[in-house]
C-alpha positions in Angstrom: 120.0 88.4 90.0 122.1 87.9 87.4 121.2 84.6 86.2 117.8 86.1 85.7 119.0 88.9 83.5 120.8 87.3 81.8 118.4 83.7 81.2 115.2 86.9 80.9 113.8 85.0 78.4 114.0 81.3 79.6 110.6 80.5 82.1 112.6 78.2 83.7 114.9 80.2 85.3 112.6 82.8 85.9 110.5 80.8 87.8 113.6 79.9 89.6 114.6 83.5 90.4 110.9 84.4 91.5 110.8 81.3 94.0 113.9 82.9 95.5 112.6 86.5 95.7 109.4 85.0 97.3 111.1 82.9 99.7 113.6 86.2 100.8 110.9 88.3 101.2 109.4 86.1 103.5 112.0 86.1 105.2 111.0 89.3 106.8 111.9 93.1 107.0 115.5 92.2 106.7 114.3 90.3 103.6 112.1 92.6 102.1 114.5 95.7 101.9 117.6 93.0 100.5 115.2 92.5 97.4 114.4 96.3 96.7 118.0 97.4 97.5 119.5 94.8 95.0 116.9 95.4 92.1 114.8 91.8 92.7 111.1 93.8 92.8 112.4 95.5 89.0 113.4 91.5 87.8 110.1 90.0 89.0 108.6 93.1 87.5 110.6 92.4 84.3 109.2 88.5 84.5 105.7 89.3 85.4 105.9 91.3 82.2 107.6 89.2 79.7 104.8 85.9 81.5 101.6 87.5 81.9 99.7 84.3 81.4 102.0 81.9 83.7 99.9 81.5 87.1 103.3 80.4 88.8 105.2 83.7 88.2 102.1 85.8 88.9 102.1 84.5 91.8 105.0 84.8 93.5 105.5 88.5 92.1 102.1 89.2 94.0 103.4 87.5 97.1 106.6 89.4 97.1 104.6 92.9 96.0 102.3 91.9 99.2 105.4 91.7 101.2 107.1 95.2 100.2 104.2 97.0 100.3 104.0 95.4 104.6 106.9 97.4 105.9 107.2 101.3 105.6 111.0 101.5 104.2 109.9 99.3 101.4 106.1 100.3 100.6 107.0 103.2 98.3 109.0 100.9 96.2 106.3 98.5 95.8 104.2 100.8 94.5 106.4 102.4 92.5 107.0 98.4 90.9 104.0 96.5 91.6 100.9 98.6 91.4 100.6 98.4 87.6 101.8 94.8 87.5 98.9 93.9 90.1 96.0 95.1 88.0 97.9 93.9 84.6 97.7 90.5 86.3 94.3 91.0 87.8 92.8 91.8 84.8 94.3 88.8 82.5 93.9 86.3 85.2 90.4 86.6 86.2 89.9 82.8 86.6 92.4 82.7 89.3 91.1 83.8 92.4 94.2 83.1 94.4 95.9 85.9 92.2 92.3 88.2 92.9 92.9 87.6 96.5 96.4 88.8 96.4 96.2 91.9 94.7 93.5 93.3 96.6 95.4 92.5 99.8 98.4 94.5 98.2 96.0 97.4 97.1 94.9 97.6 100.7 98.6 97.9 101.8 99.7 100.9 99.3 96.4 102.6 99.8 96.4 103.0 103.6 99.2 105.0 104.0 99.3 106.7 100.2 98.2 109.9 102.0 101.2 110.2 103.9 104.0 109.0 101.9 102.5 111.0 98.6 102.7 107.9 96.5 100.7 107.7 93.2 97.5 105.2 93.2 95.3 104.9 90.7 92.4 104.2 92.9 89.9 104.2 90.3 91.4 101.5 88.4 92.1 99.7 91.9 88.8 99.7 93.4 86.9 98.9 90.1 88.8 95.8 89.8 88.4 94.8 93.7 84.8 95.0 93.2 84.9 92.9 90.4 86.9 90.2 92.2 84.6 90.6 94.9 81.5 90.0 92.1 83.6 87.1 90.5 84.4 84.9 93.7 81.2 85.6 96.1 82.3 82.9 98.1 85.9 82.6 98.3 86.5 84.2 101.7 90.6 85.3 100.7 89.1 87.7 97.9 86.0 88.7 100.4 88.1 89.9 103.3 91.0 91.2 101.2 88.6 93.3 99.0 87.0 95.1 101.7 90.1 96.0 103.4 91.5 97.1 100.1 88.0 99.4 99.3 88.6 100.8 102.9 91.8 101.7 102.0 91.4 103.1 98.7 88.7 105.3 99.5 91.9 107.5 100.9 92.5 108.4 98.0 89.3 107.9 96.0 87.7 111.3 97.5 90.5 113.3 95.7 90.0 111.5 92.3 86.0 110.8 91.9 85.8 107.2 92.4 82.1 106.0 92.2 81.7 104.5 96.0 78.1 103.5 95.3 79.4 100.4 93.6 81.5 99.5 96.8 78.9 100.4 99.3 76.9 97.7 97.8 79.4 94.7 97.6 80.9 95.2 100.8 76.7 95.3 102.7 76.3 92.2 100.9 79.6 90.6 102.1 78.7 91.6 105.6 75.2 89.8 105.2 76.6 86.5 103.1 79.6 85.9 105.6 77.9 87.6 108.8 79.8 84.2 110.7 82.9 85.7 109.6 85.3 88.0 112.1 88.3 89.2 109.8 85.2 89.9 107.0 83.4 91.8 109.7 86.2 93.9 110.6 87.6 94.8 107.5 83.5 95.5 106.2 83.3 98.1 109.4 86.5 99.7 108.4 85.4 99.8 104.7 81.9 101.4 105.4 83.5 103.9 107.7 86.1 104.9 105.5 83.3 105.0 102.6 81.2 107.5 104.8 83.9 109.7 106.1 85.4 109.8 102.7 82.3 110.3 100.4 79.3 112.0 102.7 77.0 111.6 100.5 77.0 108.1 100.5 75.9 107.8 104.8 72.1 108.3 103.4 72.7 105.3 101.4 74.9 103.3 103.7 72.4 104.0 106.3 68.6 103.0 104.5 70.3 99.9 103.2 70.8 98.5 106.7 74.9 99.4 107.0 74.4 100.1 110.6 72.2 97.3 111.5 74.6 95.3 109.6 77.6 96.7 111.2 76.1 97.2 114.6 75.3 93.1 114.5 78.7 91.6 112.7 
């Protein structure tokens, strides 16, 4: 840690500091709360920042964000650190589907508990980007499966803040029918429809006349 604040500027050694993080918060639990309680998630925030266009550091912040926001000691904390740093790098690096694919999976993770641990997420700027990853990479199954689990999760919070579910209800059906081969797809596509349903009634009608239950009912 200090190396990095003190190299901040140098690439080099910030890509060094971030492989390290990664690699710790892989470790585990045990590895994930030795990052938040010794600052690392506020030094690859500080790196993600200060590198928005290098695909390296991107993605080892999202890998690490993916891993805090995993455990329940350290999800707050990667909300409170990541959220705005995923769609920052979401939105300037739409060509890389790997960093799509990550981000969603992270948005699913901080959504499905935000209820109970009263943590701020934007979900309106969260799900409008997941469906536009989902747009983007049709057939890349990472962003597929990690983009409905993420709309199934953000529709927790999207009730309380107007989020347009039509949008959603439509990529995630046409998921379902492009990847009907698929199991995670199919699971995280049920949880999404039923989330979108309970969470916005007057979406069923729709969900319903354009084949959801069929769809669901047959994955």
């Amino acid at each position: 840690t200090a190396a990095a604040k003190s190299f901040s500027v140098d690439a080099h050694v910030m890509r060094a500091a971030c492989t390290a993080i990664e690699s710790l918060a892989r470790s585990g639990e045990g590895g994930v709360a030795m990052i938040v309680k010794f600052g690392c998630l506020k030094i690859l925030a500080a790196a993600m920042k200060r590198f928005p266009l290098d695909e390296y550091v991107q993605l080892c912040g999202c890998r690490s964000i993916v891993q805090a926001a995993s455990f329940d000691a350290t999800r707050k904390s990667a909300v409170i650190d990541g959220f705005d740093l995923l769609t920052a790098s979401m939105q300037t690096l739409t060509d890389e589907p790997d960093i799509q694919a990550l981000c969603c999976n992270a948005f699913g993770r901080m959504a499905a508990t935000n209820g109970l641990s009263a943590i701020p997420v934007d979900s309106r700027a969260g799900m409008n980007l997941v469906v536009q990853a989902m747009l983007r990479y049709p057939c890349n199954l990472d962003v597929q499966r990690s983009g409905c689990a993420a709309i199934g999760g953000l529709c927790i919070e999207s009730s309380k803040s107007g989020v347009a579910s039509g949008a959603a209800i439509e990529i995630v059906l046409q998921v379902v029918k492009r990847h009907s081969s698929d199991p995670e797809i199919a699971k995280n596509a049920t949880f999404a429809l039923a989330q979108l349903a309970s969470r916005h009634p007057q979406q069923k009608i729709k969900i319903a006349t354009m084949g959801g239950l069929n769809l669901v009912l047959s994955a």
